[in-house]
N, C-alpha and C positions, 0 to 999 in steps of 0.2 A: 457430582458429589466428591468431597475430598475421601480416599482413602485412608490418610495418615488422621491419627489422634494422637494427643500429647497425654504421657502419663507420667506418672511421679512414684517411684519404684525404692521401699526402704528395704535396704542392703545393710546392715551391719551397723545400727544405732546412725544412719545417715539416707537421705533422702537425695535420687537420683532422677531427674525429668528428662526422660526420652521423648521423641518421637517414633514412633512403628506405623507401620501397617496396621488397617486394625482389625483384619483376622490372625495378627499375632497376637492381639493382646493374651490371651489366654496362658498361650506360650510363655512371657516374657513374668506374666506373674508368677506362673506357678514355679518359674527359672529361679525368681528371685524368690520364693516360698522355699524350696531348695536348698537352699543356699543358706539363708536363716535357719531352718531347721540342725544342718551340720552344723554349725557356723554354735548354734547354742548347746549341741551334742559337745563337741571341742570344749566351748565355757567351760560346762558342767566338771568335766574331766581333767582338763586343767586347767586349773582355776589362778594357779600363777602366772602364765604367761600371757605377755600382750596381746591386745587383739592384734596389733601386722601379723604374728608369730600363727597365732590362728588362722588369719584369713588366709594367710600362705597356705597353712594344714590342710583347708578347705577345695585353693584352687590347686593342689597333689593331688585329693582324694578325688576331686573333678577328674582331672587328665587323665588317672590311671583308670579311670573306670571308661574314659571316650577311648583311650587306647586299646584296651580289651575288645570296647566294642567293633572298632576298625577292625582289631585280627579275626573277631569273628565272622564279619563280613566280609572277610577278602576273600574273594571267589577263585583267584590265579591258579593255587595248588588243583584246583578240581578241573579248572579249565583244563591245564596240562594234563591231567592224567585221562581226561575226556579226548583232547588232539592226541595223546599217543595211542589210547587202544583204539581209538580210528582212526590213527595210521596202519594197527595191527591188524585191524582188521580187513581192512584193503587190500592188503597183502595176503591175507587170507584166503578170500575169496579172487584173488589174480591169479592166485597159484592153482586154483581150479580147473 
């Protein structure tokens, strides 16, 4: 059985046909659910500008919110501070 399913995905008054996986589907709608929702928040709010001008708005409000999420997941700060007080503490207990 094929894994892959073709879907037709509407994005911004336009219709896109992917291929995925198809235990992404779920994923890829609710991506493009999303996406629309901001996308029509934007509209509402201004109502002058183009949609590029929007969609751009959109893929900022995207980025900044996956780059948040990145710093909150970065484990490096805890790592180090985990390798230095067990380095302090070796030393701790050497001096024994």
């Amino acid at each position: 059985m094929n894994d892959k399913i073709k879907i037709n995905l509407q994005i911004a008054d336009s219709y896109y046909p992917i291929t995925i996986n198809r235990d992404e589907e779920e994923l890829m709608r609710e991506a493009a659910k999303q996406v629309n929702i901001k996308l029509n928040a934007y509209r509402e709010h201004y109502k002058s500008l183009e949609p590029e001008k929007l969609i751009a708005m959109v893929a900022y409000q995207f980025s900044q919110e996956n780059l948040k999420l990145r710093q909150r997941n970065d484990t490096g700060p805890y790592t180090e501070k985990i390798e230095e007080l067990t380095e302090m503490l070796e030393e701790y207990f050497k001096g024994e």
